[in-house]
C-alpha positions as CSV (number, residue, x, y, z in Angstrom):
1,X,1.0,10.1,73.7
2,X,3.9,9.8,76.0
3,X,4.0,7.7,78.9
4,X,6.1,9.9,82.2
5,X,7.2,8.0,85.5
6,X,6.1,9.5,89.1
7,X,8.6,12.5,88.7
8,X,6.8,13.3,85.1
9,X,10.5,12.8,83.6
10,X,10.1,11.3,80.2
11,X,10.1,7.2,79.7
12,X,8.8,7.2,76.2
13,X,8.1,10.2,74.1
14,X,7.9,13.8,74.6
15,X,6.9,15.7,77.5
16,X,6.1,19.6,77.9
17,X,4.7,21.3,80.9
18,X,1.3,22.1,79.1
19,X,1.0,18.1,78.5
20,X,-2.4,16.6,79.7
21,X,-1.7,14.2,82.0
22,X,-3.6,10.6,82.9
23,X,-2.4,8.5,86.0
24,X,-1.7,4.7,85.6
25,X,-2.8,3.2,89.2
26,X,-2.3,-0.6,90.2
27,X,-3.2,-1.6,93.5
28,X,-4.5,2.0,94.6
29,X,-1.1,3.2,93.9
30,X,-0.1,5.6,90.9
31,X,2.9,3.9,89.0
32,X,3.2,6.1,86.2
33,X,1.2,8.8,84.0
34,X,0.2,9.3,80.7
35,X,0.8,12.4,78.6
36,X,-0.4,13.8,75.8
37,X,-0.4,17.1,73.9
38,X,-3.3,20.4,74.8
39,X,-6.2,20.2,72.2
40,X,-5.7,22.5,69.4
41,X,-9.4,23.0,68.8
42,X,-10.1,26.6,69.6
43,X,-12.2,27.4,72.6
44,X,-12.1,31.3,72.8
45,X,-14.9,32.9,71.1
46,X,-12.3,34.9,68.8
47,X,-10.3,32.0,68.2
48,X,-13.6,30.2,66.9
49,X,-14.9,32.9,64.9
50,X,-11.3,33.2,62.8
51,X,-11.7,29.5,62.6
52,X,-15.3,29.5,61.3
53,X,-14.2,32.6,58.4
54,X,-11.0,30.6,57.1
55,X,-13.2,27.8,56.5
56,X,-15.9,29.4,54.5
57,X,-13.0,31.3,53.0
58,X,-11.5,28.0,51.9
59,X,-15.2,26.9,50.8
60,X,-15.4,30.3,48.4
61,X,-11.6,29.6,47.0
62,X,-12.5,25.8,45.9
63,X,-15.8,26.8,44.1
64,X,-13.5,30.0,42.5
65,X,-10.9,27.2,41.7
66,X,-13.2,24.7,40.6
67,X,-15.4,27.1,38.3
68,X,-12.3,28.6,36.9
69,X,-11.1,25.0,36.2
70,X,-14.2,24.0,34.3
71,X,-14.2,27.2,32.3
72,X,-10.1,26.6,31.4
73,X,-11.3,22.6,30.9
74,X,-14.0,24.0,29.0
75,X,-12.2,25.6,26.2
76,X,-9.0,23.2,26.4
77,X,-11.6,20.0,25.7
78,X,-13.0,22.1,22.9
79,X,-9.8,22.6,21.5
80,X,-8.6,18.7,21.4
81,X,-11.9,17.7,20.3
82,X,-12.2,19.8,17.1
83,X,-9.1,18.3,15.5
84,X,-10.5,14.7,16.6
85,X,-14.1,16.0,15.1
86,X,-12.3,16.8,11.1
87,X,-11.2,13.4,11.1
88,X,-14.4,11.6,12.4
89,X,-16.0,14.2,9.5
90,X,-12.9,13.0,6.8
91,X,-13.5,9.5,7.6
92,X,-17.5,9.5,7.3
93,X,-17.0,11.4,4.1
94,X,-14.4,8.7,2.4
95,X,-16.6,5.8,4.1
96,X,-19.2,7.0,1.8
97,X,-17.0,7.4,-1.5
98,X,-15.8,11.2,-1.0
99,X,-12.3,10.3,-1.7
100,X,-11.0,13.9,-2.2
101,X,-11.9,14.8,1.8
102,X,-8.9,15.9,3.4
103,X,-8.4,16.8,7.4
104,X,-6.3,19.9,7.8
105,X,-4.2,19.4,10.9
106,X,-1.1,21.0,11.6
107,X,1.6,20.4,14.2
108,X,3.8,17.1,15.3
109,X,0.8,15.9,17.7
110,X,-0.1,12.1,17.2
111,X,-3.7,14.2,16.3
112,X,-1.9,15.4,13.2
113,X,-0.1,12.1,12.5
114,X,-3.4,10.5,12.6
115,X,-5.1,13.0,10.5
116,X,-2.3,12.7,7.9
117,X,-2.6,8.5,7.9
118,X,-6.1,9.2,7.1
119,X,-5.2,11.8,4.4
120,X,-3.0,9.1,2.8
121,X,-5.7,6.6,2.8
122,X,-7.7,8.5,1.0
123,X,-5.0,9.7,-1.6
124,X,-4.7,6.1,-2.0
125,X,-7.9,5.2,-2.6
126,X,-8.8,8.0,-5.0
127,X,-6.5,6.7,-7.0
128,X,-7.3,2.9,-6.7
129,X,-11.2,4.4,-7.5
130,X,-9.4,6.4,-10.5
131,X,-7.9,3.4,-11.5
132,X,-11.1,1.3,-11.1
133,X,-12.8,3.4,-13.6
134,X,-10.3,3.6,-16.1
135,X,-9.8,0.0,-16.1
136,X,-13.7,-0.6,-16.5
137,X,-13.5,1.9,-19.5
138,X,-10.5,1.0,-21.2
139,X,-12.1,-3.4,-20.8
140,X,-15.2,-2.0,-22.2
141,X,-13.4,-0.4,-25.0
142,X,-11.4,-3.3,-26.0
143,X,-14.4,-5.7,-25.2
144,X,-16.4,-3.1,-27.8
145,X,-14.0,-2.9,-30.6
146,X,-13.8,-6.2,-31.9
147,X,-17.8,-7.1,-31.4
148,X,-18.8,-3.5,-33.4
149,X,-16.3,-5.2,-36.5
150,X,-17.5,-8.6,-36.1
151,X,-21.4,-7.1,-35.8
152,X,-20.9,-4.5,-39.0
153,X,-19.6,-7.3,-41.3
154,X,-21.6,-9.9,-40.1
155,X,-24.6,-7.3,-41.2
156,X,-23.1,-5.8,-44.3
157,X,-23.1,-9.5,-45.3
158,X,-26.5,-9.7,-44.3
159,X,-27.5,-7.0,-46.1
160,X,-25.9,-7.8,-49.6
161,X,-23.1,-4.9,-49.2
162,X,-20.2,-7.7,-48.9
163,X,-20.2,-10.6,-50.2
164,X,-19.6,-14.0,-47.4
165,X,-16.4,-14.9,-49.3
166,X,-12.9,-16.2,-47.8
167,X,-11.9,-12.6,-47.4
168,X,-15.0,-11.1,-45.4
169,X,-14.7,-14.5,-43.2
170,X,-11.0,-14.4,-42.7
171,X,-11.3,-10.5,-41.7
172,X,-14.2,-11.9,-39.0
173,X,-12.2,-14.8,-38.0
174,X,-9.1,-12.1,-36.9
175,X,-11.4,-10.0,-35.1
176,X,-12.4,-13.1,-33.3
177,X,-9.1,-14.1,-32.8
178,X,-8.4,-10.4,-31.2
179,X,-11.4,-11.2,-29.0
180,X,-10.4,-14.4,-27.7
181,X,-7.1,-13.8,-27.4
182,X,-8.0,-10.4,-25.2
183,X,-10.1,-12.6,-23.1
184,X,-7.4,-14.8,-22.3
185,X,-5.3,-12.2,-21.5
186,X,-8.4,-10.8,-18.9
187,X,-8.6,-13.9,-17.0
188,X,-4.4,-14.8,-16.4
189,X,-4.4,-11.2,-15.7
190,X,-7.4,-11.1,-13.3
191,X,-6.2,-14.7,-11.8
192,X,-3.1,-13.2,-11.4
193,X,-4.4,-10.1,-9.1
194,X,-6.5,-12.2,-7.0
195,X,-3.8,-14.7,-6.5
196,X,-5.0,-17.9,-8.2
197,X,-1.7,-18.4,-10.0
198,X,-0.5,-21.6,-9.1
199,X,3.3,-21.4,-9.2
200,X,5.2,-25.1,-9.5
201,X,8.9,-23.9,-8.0
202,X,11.8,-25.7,-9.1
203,X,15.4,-25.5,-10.0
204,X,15.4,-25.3,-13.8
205,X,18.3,-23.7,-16.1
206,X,17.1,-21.1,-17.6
207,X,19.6,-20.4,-20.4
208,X,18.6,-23.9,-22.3
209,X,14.6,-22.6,-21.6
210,X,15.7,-19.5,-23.6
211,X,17.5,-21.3,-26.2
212,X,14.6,-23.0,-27.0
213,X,11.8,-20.7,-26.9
214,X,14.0,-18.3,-28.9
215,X,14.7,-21.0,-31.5
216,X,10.9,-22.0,-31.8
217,X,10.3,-18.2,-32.0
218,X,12.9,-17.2,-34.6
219,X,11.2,-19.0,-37.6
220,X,8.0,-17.1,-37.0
221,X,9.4,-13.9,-36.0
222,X,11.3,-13.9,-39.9
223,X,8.4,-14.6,-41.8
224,X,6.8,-11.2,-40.3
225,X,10.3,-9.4,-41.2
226,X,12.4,-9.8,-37.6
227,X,15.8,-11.1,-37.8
228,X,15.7,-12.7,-33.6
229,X,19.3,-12.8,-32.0
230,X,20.2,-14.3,-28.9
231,X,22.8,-14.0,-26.5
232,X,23.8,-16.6,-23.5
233,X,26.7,-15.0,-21.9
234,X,27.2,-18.1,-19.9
235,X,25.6,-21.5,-19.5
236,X,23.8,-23.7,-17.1
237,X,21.9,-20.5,-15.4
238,X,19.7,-21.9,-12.6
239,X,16.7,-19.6,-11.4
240,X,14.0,-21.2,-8.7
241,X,10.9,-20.6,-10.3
242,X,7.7,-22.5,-12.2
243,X,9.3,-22.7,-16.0
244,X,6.1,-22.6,-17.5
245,X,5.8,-19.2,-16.1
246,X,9.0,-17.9,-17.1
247,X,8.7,-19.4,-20.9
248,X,5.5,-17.4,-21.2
249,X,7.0,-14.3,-19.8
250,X,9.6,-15.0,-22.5
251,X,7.4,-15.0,-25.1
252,X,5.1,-12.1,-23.9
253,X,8.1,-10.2,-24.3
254,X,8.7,-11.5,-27.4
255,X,5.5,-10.7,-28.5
256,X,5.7,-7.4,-27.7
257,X,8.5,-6.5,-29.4
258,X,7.2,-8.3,-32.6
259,X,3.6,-6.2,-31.9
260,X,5.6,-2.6,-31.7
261,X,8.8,-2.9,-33.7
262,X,8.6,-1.5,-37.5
263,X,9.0,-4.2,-39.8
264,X,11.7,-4.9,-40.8
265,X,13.5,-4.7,-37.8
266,X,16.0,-6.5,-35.0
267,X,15.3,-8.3,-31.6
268,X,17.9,-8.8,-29.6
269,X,17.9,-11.0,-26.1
270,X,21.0,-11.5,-23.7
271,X,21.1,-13.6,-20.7
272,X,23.9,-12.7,-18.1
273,X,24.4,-13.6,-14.3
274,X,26.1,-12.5,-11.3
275,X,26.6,-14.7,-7.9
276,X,23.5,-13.3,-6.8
277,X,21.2,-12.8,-9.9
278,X,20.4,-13.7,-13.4
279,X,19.4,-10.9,-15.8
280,X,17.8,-11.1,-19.2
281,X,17.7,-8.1,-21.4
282,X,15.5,-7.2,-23.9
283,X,15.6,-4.9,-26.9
284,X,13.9,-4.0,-30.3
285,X,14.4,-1.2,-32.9
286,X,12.4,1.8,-33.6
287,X,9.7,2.9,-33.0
288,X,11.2,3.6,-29.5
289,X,8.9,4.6,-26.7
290,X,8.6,8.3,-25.4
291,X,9.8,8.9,-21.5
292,X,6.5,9.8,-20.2
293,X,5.3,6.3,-21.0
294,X,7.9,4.0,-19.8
295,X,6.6,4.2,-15.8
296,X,3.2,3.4,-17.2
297,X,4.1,0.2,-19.7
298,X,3.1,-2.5,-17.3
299,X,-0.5,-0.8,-16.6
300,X,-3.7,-3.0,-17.7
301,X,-4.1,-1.8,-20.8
302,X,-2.2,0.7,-21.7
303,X,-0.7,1.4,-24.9
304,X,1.6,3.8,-26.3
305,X,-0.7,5.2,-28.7
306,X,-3.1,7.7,-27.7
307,X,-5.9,6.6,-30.2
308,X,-5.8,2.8,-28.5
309,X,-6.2,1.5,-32.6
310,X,-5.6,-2.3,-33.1
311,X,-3.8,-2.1,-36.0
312,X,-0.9,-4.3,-35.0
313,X,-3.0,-6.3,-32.7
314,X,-1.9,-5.5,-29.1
315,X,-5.0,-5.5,-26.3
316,X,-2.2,-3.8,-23.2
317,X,-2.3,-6.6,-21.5
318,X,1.3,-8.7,-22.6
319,X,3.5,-6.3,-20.5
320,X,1.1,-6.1,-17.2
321,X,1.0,-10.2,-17.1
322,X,4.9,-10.1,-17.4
323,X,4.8,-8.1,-13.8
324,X,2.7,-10.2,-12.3
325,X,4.8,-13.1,-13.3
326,X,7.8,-11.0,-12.4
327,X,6.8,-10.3,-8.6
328,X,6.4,-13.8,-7.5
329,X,9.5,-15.0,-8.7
330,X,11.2,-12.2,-6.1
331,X,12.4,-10.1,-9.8
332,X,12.0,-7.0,-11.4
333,X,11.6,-5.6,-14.3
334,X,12.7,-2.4,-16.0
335,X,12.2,-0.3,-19.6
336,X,14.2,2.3,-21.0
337,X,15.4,3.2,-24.1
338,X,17.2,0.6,-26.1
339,X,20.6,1.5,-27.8
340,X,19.1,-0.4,-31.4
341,X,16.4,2.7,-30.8
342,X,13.7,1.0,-29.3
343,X,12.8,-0.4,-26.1
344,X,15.0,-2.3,-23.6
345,X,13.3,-4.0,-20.9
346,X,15.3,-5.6,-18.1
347,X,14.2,-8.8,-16.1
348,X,16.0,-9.7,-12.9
349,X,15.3,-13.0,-11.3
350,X,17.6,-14.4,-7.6
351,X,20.2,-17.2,-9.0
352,X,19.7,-20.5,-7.8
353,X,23.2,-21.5,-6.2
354,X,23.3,-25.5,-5.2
């Protein structure tokens, strides 16, 4: 609206000669007008029927447009929900154990990434199932061994085939021993996995925790045929770490090498350092190990020889406990082929710097 003095010349807004007009009278006298635009609603019967066809026109393009969008929304929903559907399907299937379902979806959408996440989950739980299993069987095995030797000369005695002498009780007694000894092995390992370890960290020098495991170790290890050098490439070696912990990875190791080295034969261990980290290096003569089976040494029970026999009394399990030691000490530990034409195994452990 514009509001026009007694001439109808413009005070406030615009003014055109088609303007409405409304006087403003005080007093019985007219002091100004109002003004305001023509109506633009139609009034001739043409004008009206144009009106009344574009808006049934508009009416018929909207229901066009909408159908058309539904259609279109249709088959676009369709096509965003059947990627979303294989993985709902993938993820039912490995919920109930079907760890070789896969989703197949391509592209760089976060659809695909999600499907491939979910394809990695189940890679990684196949093989934690796989590894489930063969862990069962190869316990069971073990377990099995020793009880069937124990069982067939506790009957042959039984049934008059062998007599109960020192001998047939002294083969018994090392089955037992096997037995036990696995067992042990079973629970550190298993307390180890589910983290009931109980590690006492201190600042301890490990070169004098060497020297005298390897001195205590040495007699033994001659009487079975192994001449035991060490090597302390420098003293007063400081690690943080539970010593108890580190002397029995010291003598797993040891173990080992007495277990699988041919008689007579050579173990060498050398302690070194850096500013950063202390490294302890182990190695045996022949038999050496074959390349295929140095990534799988420190698996649960796993041995070297395909038959799994017992003949020089190792259950698998002496390497495996090492690592678990190992990892909560922040180290690492390596095999490869030692240069005496064995195997080398490499433990690195942080150096504890006052």
């Amino acid at each position: 609206m514009s509001l026009l003095d007694t001439n109808f010349a413009s005070i406030k807004g615009p003014y055109r000669e088609d303007f409405r007009t409304l006087p403003i009278i005080v007093d019985g006298t007219t002091i100004a007008y109002l003004a305001w635009p023509p109506s633009r609603t139609p009034t001739a019967s043409y004008d009206i029927a144009f009106a009344e066809g574009q808006k049934y026109a508009f009416i018929y393009i909207a229901m066009i447009a909408l159908s058309f969008g539904a259609i279109a929304a249709y088959f676009f929903s369709r096509a965003f929900i059947k990627p979303v559907t294989r993985i709902t399907k993938t993820a039912g299937q490995i919920a109930k154990g079907n760890y070789a379902a896969r989703s197949n979806v391509a592209g760089n959408t976060e659809i695909a990434k999600l499907a491939a996440d979910i394809n990695t989950l189940a890679v990684t739980l196949e093989a934690a199932e796989s590894a489930r299993r063969d862990w069962l069987a190869s316990t069971a095995h073990e377990l099995r061994t020793p009880l069937s030797v124990i069982k067939g000369e506790f009957e042959a005695i039984l049934d008059g085939i062998r007599p109960a002498n020192s001998k047939t009780l002294a083969s018994i007694e090392e089955e037992i021993f096997h037995l036990q000894k696995l067992i042990e092995d079973l629970y550190e390992l298993t307390n180890a996995d589910i983290g009931a370890y109980r590690y006492q960290m201190a600042p301890f020098d490990l070169s004098e925790l060497l020297e005298e495991t390897c001195q205590k170790k040495s007699h033994q290890m001659a009487q079975l045929g192994f001449s035991l050098n060490w090597h302390i490439e420098k003293p007063a070696l400081y690690i943080d770490g539970d010593d108890t912990r580190i002397k029995q990875l010291i003598e797993n190791l040891l173990s080992n090498s007495e277990k699988y080295t041919d008689s007579p034969g050579e173990v060498s261990v050398t302690l070194d350092a850096n500013e950063q980290q202390v490294t302890l290096i182990f190695e045996d003569t022949a038999p050496s190990v074959p390349d295929a089976a140095l990534p799988r040494l420190f698996e649960k029970l796993h041995r070297v020889e395909s038959s799994r026999n017992r003949s020089k009394g190792g259950s698998g399990l002496g390497l495996a406990i090492v690592k678990k030691i190992v990892e909560p000490h922040a180290g690492e530990i390596t095999a490869s082929h030692s240069s005496l034409g064995g195997l080398m195994l490499v433990v690195t452990l942080p150096r504890y710097i006052d």
